[in-house]
RODO-2510 file (C-alpha; in nm, 4 decimals, decimal comma):
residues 543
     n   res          X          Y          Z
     1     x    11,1463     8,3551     9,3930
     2     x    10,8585     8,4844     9,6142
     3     x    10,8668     8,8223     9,7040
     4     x    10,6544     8,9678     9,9915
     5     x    10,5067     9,3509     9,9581
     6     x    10,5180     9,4910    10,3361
     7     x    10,3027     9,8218    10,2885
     8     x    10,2985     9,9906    10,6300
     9     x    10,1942    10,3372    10,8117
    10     x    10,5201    10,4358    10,9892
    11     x    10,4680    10,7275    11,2057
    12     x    10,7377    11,0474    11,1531
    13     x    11,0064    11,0349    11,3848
    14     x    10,8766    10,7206    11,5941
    15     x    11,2073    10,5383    11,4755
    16     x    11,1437    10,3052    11,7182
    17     x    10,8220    10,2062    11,6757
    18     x    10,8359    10,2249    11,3036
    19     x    11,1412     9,9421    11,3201
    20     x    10,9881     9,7697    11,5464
    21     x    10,6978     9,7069    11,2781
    22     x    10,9310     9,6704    11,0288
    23     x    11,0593     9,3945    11,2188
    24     x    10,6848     9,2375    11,2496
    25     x    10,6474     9,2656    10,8616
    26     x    11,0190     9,1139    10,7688
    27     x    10,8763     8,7578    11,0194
    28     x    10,5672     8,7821    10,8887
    29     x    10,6940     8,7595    10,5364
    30     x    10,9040     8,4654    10,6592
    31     x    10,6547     8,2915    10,7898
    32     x    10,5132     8,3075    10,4709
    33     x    10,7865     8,1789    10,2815
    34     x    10,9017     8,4783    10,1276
    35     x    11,2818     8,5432     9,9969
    36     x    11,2802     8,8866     9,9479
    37     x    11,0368     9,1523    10,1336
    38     x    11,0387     9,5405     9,9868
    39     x    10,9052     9,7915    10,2751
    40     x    10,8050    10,2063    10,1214
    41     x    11,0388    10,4724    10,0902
    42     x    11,1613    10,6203    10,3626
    43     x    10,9610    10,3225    10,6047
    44     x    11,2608    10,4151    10,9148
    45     x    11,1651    10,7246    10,9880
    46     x    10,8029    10,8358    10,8031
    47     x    10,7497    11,0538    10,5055
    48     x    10,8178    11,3197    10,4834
    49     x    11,0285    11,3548    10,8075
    50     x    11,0890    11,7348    10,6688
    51     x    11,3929    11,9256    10,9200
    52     x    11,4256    11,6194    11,1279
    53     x    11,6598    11,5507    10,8998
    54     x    11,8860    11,8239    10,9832
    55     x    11,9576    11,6592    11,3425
    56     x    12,2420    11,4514    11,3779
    57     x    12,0755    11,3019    11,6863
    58     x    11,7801    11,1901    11,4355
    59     x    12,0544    11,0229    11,1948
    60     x    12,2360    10,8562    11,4559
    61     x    11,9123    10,7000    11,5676
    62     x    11,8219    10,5492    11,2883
    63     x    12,1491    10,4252    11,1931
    64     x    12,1536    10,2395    11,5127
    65     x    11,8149    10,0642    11,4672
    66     x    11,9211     9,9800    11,0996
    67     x    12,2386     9,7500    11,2668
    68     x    12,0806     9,6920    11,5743
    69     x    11,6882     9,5626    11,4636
    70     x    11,7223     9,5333    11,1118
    71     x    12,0072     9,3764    11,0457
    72     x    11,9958     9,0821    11,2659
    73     x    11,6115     9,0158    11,1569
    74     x    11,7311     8,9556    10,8105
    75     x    11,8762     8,6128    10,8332
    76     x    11,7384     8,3796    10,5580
    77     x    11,5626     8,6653    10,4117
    78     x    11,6316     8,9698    10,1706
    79     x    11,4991     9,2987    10,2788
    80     x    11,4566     9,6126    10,0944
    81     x    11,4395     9,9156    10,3133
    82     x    11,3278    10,2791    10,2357
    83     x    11,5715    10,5027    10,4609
    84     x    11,8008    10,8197    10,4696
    85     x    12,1851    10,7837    10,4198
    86     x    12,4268    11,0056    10,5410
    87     x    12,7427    10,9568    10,3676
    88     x    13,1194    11,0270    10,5233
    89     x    13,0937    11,4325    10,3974
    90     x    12,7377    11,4320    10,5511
    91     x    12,5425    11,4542    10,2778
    92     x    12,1822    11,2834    10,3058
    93     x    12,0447    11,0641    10,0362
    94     x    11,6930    10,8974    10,0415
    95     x    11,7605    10,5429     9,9979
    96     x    11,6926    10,2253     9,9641
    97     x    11,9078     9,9580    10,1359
    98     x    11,9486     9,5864    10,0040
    99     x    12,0227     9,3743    10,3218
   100     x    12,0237     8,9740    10,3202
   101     x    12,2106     8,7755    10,6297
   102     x    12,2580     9,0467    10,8397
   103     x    12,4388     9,2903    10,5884
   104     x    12,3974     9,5777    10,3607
   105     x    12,4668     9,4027    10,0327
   106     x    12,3543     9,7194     9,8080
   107     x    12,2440    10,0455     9,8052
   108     x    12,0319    10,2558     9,6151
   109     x    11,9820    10,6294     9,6106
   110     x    11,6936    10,8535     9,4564
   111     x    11,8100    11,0281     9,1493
   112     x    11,4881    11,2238     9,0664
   113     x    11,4104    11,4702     9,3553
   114     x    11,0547    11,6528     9,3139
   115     x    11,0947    11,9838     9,4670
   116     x    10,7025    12,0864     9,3814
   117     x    10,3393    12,1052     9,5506
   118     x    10,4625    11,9105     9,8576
   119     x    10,8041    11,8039     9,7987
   120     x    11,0974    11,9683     9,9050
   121     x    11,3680    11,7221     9,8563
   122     x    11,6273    11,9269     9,7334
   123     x    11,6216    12,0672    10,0116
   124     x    11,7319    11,7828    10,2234
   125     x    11,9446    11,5240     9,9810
   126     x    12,1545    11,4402     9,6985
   127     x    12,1104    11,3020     9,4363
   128     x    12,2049    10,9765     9,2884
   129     x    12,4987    10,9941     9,0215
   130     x    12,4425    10,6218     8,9157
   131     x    12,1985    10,3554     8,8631
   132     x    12,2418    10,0079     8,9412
   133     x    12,1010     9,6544     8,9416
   134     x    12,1729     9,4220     9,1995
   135     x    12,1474     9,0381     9,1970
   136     x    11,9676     8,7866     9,4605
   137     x    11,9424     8,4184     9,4110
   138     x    11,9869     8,4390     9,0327
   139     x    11,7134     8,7100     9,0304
   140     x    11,8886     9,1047     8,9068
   141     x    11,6855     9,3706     9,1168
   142     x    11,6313     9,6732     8,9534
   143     x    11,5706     9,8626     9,2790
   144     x    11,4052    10,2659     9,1829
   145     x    11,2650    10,4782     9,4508
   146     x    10,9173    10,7292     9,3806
   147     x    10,9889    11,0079     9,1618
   148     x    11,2266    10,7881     8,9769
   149     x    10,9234    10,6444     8,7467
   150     x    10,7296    10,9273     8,6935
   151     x    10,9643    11,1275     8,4208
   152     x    10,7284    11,2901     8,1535
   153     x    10,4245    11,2328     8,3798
   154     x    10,4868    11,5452     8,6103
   155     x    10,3504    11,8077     8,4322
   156     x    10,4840    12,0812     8,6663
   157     x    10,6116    12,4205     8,4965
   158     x    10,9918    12,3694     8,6566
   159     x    11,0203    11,9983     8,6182
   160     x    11,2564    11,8972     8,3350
   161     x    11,3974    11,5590     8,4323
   162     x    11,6846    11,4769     8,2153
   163     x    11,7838    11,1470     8,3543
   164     x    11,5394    10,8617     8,3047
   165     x    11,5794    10,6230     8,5407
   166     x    11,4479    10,3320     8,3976
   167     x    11,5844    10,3253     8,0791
   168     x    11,8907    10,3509     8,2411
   169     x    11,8659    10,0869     8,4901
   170     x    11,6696     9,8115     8,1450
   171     x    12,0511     9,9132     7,9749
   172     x    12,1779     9,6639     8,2713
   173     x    11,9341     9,3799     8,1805
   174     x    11,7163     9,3604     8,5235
   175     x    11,4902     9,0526     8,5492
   176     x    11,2428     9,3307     8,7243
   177     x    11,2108     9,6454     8,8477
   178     x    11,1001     9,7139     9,2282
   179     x    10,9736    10,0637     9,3111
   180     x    10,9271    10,2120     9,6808
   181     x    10,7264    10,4875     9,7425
   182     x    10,5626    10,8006     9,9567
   183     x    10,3115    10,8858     9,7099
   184     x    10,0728    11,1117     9,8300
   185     x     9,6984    11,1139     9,7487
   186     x     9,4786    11,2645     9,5472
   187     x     9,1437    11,1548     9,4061
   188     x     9,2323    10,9885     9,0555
   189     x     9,5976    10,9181     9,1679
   190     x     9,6278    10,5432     9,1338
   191     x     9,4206    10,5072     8,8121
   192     x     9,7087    10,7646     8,7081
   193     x     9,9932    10,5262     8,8325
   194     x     9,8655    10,1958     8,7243
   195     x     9,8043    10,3503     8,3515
   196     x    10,1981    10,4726     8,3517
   197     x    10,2776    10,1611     8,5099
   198     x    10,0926     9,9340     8,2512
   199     x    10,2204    10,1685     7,9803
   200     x    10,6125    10,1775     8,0593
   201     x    10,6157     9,7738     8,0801
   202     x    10,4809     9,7138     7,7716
   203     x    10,8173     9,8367     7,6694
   204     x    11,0189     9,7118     7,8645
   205     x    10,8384     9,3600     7,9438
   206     x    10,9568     9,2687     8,2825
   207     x    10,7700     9,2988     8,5524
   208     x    10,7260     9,5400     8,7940
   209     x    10,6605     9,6098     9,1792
   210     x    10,5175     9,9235     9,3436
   211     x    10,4927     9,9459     9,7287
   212     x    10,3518    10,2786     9,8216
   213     x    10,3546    10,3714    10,2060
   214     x     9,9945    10,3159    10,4004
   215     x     9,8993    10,6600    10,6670
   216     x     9,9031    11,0030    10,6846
   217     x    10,1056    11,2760    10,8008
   218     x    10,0147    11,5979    10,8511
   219     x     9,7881    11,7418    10,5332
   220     x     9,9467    11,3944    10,3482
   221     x     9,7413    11,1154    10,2849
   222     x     9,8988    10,7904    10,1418
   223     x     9,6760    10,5399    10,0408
   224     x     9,8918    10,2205     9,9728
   225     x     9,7233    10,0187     9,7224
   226     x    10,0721     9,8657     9,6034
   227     x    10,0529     9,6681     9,2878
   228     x    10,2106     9,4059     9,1023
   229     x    10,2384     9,4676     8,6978
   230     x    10,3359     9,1426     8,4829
   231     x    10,6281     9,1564     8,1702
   232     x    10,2819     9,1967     7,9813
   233     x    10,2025     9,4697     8,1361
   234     x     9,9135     9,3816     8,3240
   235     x     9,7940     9,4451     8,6921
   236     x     9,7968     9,1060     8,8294
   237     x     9,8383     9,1751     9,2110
   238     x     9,6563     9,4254     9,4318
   239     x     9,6775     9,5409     9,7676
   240     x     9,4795     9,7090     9,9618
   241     x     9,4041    10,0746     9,9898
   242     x     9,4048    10,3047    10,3492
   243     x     9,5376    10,0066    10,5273
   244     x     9,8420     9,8331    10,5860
   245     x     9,8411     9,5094    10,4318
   246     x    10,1513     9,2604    10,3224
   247     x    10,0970     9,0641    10,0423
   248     x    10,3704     8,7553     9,9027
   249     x    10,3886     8,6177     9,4759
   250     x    10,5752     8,4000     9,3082
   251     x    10,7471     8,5865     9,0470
   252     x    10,7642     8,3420     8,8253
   253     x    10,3931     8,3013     8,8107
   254     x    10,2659     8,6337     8,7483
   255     x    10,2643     8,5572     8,3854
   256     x     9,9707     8,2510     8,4513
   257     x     9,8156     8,5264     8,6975
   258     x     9,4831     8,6983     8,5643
   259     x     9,4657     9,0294     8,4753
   260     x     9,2847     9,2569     8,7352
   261     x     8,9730     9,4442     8,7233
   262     x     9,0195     9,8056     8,6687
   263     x     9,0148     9,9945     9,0252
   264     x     8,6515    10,1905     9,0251
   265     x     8,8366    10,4969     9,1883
   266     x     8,4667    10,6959     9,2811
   267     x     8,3822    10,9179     9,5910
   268     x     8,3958    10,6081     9,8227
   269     x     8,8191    10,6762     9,8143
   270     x     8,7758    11,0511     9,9159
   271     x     8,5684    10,9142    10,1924
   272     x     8,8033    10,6690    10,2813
   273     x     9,0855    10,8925    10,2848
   274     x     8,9438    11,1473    10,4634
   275     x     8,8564    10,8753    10,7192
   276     x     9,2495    10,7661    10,7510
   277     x     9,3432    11,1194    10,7693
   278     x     9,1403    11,2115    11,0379
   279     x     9,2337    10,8400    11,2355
   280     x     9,5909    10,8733    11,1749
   281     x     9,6134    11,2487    11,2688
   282     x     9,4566    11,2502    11,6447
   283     x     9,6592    10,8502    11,7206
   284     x     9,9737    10,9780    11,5604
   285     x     9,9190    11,3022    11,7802
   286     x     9,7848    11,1215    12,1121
   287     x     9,4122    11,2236    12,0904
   288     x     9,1618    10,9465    12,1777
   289     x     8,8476    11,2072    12,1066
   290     x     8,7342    11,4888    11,8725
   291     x     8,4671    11,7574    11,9312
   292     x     8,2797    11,8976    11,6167
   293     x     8,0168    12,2464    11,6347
   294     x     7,6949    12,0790    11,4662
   295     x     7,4980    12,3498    11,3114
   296     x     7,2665    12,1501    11,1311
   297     x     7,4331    12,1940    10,7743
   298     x     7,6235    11,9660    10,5359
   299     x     7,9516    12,0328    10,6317
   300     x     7,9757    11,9666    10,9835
   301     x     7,7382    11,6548    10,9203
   302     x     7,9852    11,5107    10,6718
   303     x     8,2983    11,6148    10,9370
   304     x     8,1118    11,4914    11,2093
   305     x     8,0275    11,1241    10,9998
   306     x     8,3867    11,0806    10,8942
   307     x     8,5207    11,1380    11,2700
   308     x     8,2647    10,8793    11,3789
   309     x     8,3882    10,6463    11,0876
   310     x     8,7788    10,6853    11,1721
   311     x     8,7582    10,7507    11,6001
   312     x     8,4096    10,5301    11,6852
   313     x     8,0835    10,7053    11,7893
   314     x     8,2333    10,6448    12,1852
   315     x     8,5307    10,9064    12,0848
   316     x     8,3169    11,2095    11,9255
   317     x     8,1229    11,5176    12,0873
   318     x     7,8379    11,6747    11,8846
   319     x     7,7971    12,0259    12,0312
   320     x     7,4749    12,2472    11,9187
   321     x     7,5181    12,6195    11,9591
   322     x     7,2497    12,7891    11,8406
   323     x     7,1774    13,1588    11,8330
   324     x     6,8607    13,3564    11,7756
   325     x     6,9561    13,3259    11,4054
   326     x     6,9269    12,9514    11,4247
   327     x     6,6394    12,7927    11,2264
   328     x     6,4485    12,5180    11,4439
   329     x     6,4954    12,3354    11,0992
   330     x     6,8973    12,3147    11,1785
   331     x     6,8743    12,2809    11,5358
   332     x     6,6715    11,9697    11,5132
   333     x     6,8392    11,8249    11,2313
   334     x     7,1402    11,8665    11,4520
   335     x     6,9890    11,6362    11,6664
   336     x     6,8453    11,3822    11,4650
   337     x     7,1754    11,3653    11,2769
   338     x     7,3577    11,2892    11,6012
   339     x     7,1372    11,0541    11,7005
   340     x     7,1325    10,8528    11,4142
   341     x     7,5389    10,8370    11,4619
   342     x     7,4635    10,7427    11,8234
   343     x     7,6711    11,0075    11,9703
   344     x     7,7024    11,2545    12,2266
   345     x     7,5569    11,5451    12,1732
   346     x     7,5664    11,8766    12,3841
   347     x     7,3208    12,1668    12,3205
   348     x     7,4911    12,5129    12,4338
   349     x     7,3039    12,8228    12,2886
   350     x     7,5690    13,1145    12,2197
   351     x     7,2768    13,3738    12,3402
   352     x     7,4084    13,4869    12,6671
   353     x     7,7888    13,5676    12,5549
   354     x     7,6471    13,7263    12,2250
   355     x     7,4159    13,9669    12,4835
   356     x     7,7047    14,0750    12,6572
   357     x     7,9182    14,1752    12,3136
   358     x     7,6153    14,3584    12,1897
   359     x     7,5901    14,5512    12,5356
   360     x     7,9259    14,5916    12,5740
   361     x     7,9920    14,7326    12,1880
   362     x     7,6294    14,8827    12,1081
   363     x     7,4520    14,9749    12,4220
   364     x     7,1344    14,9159    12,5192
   365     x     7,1450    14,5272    12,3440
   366     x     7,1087    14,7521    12,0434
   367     x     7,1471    14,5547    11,7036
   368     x     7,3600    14,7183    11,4103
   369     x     7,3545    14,3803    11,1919
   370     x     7,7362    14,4472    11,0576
   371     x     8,0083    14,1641    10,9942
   372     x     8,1090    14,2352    11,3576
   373     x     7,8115    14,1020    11,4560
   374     x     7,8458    13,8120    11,2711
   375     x     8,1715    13,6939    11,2953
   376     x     8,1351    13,7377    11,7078
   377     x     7,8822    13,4860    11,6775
   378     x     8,0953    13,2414    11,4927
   379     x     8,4251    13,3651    11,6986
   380     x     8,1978    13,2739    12,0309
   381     x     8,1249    12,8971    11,9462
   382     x     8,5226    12,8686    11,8708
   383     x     8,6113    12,9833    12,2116
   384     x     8,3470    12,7453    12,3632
   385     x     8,4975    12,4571    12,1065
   386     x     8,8183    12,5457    12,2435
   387     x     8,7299    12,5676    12,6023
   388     x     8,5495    12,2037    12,5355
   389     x     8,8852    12,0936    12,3841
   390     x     9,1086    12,2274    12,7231
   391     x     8,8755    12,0797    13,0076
   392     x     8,7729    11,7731    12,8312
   393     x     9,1007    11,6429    12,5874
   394     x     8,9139    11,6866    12,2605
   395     x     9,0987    11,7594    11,9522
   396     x     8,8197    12,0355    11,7559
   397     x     8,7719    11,9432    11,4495
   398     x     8,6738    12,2211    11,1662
   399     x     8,4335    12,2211    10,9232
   400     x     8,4794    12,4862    10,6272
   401     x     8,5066    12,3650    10,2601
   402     x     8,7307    12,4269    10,0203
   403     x     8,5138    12,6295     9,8392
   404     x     8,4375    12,8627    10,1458
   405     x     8,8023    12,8670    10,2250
   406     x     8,9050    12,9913     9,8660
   407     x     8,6941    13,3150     9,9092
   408     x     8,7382    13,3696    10,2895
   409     x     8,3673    13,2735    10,3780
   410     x     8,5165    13,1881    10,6805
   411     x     8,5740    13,3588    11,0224
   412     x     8,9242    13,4075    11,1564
   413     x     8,9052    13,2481    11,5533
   414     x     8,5465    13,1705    11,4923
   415     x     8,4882    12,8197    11,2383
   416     x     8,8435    12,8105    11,1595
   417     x     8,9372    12,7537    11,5424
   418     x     9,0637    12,3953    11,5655
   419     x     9,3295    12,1315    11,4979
   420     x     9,2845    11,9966    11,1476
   421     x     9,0393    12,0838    10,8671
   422     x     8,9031    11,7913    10,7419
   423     x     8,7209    11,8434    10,4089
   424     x     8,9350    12,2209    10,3470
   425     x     9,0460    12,0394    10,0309
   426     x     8,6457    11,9509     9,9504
   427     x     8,4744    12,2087     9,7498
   428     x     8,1436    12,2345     9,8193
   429     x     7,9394    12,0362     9,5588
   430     x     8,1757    11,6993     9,6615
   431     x     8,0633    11,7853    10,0038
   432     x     7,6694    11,6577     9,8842
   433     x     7,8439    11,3899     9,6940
   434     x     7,9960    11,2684    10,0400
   435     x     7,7286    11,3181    10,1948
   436     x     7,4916    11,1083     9,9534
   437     x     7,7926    10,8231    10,0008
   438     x     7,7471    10,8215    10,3776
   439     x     7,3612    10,7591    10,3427
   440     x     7,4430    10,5066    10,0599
   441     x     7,2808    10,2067    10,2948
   442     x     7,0480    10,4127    10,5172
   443     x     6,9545    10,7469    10,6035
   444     x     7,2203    10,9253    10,8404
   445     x     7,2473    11,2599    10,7295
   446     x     6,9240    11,3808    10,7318
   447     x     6,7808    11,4466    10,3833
   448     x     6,6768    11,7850    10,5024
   449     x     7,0072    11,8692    10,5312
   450     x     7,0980    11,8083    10,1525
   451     x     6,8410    11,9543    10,0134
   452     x     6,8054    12,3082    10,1840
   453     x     7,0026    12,6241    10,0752
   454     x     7,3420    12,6400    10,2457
   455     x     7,3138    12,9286    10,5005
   456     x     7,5819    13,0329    10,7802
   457     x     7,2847    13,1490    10,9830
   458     x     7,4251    13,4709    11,1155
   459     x     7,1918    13,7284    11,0420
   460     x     6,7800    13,6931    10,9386
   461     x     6,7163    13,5024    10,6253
   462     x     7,0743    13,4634    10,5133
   463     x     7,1825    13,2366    10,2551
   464     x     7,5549    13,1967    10,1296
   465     x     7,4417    13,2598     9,7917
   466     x     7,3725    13,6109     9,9043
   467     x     7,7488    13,7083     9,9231
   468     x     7,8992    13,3611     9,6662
   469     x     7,8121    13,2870     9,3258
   470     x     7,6008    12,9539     9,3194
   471     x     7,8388    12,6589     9,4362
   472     x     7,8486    12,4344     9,0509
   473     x     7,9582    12,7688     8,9131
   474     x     8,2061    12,8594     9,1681
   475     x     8,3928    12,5138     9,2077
   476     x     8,4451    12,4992     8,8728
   477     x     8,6361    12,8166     8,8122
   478     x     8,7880    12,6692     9,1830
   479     x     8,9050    12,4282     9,0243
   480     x     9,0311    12,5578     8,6980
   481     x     9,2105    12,8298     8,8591
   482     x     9,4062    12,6547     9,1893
   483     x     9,4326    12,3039     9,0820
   484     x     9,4560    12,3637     8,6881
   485     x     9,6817    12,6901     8,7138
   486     x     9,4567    12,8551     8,4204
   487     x     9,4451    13,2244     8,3106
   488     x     9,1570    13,4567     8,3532
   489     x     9,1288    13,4204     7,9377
   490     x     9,1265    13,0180     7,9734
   491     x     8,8804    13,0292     8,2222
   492     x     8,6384    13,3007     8,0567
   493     x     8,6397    13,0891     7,7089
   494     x     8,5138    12,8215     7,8492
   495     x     8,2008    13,0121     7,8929
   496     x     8,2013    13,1600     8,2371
   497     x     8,1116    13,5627     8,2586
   498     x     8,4714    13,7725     8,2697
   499     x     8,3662    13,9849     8,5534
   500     x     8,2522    13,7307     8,7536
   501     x     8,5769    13,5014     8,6958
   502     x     8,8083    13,8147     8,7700
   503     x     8,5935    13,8459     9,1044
   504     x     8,6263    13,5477     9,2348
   505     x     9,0228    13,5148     9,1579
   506     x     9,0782    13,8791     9,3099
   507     x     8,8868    13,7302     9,6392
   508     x     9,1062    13,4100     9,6551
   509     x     9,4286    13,6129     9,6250
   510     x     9,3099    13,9182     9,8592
   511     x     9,2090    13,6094    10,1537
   512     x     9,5734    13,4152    10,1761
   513     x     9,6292    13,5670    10,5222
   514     x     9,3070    13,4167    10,6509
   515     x     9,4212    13,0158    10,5168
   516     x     9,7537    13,1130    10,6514
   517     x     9,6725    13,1369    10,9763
   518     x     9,3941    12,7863    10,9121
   519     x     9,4286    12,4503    11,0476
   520     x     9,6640    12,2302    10,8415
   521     x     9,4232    12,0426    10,5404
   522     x     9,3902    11,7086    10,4746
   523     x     9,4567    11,6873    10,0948
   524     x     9,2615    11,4800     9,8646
   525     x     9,2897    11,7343     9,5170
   526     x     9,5732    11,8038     9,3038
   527     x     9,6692    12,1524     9,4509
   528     x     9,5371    12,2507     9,8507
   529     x     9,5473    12,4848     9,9879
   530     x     9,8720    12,4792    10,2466
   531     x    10,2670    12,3771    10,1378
   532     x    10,1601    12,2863     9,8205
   533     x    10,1001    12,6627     9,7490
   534     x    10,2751    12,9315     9,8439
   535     x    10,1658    13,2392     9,7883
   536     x    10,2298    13,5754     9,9672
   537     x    10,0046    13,7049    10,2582
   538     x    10,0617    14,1158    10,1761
   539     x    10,0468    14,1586     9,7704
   540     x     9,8712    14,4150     9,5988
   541     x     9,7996    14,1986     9,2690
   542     x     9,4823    14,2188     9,1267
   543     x     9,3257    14,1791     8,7762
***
């Protein structure tokens, strides 16, 4: 039997459009001789379609595209469809439909729900009180869906699956298991999946199918790279990853099928992530062009490279806005940078408007050199950003890091104006490590740029190190404390100095109102900032 692997980027609530790819898959598949073709979880109406799914009107659409497109493409060919089901007492179940000839010969519901980081299922459906097998042309299915797998591999502090799926479903003899997903990614995810993957067929010793949705979604990224694991539980067939691709074996040839190289999972899949994030977020929202502030420093050189990567160098705005503050250093590296990405690029100094705040608040053009001052500065290239994005249909992209973002090095209306935050799940020392990709084959960030202290260039002489502790230092307790959930104690005996590791966590905690009020975060770590953590804006915690 020859099975075709259909991994495509639906779009959330475009039910139409997403069936009418669907469709395009399931012919494609036949042309290629295909029986059976398995599309991602939830492929009808995009993951996660969050409180859509509370409107009938959303339900009753898809149900009529499932009889109405799906349906009648299925003749001569199985199909296995991620969707929602709304049973007769109107509960919701994410499922996945068996169809062959026009009917619904089987269905299959989720059983494990994650309700962590940035699921919420539990919210939304049921779960499944059964698991089942079903057969096609002498072939039993053993049809799972995501979270499903992935008992004792979540190690979140309120998960405690007690079903497991697919020992359940071996009890009823499948020939091989078939898993749909919405994974979201994270750097190091698929190394993580193929290893469980590889790991739970060598016990079981039937093979096994993974077909991950392609796109992202909000902060989401999904990268795709469906697989194909043999009853020896080896990776014998690859797709790709960040694109949609469809793929067709033989299943009874995946034992003569070599064993795969192991995927090199490096900084060149953050990049490529980012990239899809950024492309899918302006098409999926209708925006054709992006405008980025170029200050001359790494992190709007790295934004600015990615948007060129994922909208084309026609599509994105370089806009200079120096002050008196600016080095000529950043200015012209600002300029170089942009021409060596062949885009357009706008100078528009911030002098005159800052003039009029200093007059207006000081007197006399007097300068105090306080925050106010230097947050006006940042707050007045926003507004011009903004009044770019208004006149001229540019999405703004921002710039801040992770790293900045964790201790509110960031100005409220001022660098944080804008409509997605492309590397706000980047601390600052992968920032130079994307930055050192992008130049992997010739110079386009200048070198300059990499190599001089990080500055916001607000005030004379300033460099961030003046007000953060030195970025290797700082990332790491970053990480140890968001994305690793350690104690104070954890992180001070690994060597780090306790005063300095109680400062830092009292900054990240006492700054949650800032990120609340941030553009949404494309997320590439194990724990963003965003849904994934929710933590209260007023508090008075502190260590």
């Amino acid at each position: 039997m020859k099975i075709a692997l259909a991994q495509i980027n639906p779009v959330v609530g475009d039910i139409k459009g997403n069936f009418k790819k669907i469709v395009e898959f399931i012919n494609t598949a036949k042309y290629q001789k295909a029986d059976l073709v398995v599309f991602p979880e939830l492929a009808t109406v995009g993951y996660p379609p969050k409180d859509f799914l509370f409107m009938q009107d959303f339900l009753e659409a898809n149900e009529k595209y499932i009889n109405e497109i799906v349906l009648p493409a299925t003749y001569q060919i199985g199909v296995i469809l991620g969707t929602v089901r709304q049973d007769t007492e109107g509960n919701l179940y994410n499922s996945a439909f068996f169809i062959y000839d026009g009917k619904i010969v089987e269905v299959f519901d989720k059983t494990l729900l994650p309700n962590y980081d940035v699921f919420d299922e539990k919210r939304y459906f049921k779960p499944a009180q059964i698991r089942k097998v079903a057969s096609f042309k002498g072939i039993k299915l053993g049809v799972n869906i995501c979270e499903d797998i992935w008992k004792d591999y979540v190690f979140e502090p309120s998960v405690d699956y007690s079903v497991d799926v697919l020992e359940e479903q071996f009890k009823l003899k499948p020939d091989i298991f078939i898993n749909i997903s919405a994974s979201p990614y994270y750097l190091g995810k698929q190394n993580m999946r193929v290893e469980m993957i590889e790991k739970k067929i060598k016990k079981y010793a039937i093979p096994f199918v993974y077909v991950n949705q392609v796109g992202a979604n909000d902060e989401l990224i999904f990268d795709g790279a469906s697989f194909v694991v043999n009853e020896e539980g080896k990776r014998v067939v690859q797709l790709k990853a960040f694109e949609e691709d469809i793929k067709v074996f033989d299943i009874d040839e995946l034992k003569n099928l070599r064993k795969l190289p192991e995927i090199k999972e490096d900084i060149s899949w953050l990049y490529n992530a980012l990239v899809l994030g950024v492309r899918d977020y302006c098409k999926k929202s209708g925006f054709k062009k992006a405008v980025v502030g170029l200050s001359g420093g790494i992190d709007s050189a790295v934004v600015c490279a990615i948007a060129v990567e994922a909208l084309g160098k026609e599509n994105v705005l370089a806009v200079s806005m120096p002050s008196r503050y600016s080095s000529e250093g950043s200015k012209s590296d600002a300029r170089i940078l942009a021409d060596n990405l062949e885009i357009e690029f706008r100078v528009t100094p911030i002098e005159p408007v800052f003039k009029s705040y200093l007059s207006v608040f000081n007197g006399d053009n007097n300068v105090i050199g306080d925050l106010a001052e230097e947050n006006i500065q940042a707050r007045i290239r926003g507004n011009y950003l903004m009044f770019i994005s208004n006149r001229e249909g540019h999405i703004v992209l921002t710039t801040g890091n992770k790293s900045e973002l964790a201790m509110g090095y960031c100005t409220l209306y001022g660098d944080m104006s804008g409509s997605l935050a492309v590397i706000a799940d980047v601390p600052k020392t992968m920032v130079y490590e994307l930055a050192r990709y992008i130049n992997r084959e010739k110079e386009i960030i200048p070198t300059s740029i990499i190599e001089k202290a990080p500055s916001a260039e607000l005030r004379p002489n300033q460099k961030d190190e003046d007000s953060l502790p030195p970025y290797k230092i700082l990332d790491e307790i970053l990480k140890m404390y968001i994305e690793e959930n350690k104690s104070t104690k954890e992180i001070v005996e690994k060597g780090y100095d306790e005063k300095l590791v109680k400062d830092v966590i009292n900054k990240v905690n006492r700054v949650e109102y800032k990120r609340k009020q941030a553009a949404p975060g494309l997320k590439v770590t194990t724990k963003a900032f965003g849904t994934g953590r929710r933590m209260p804006i007023v508090h008075n915690f502190k260590l």
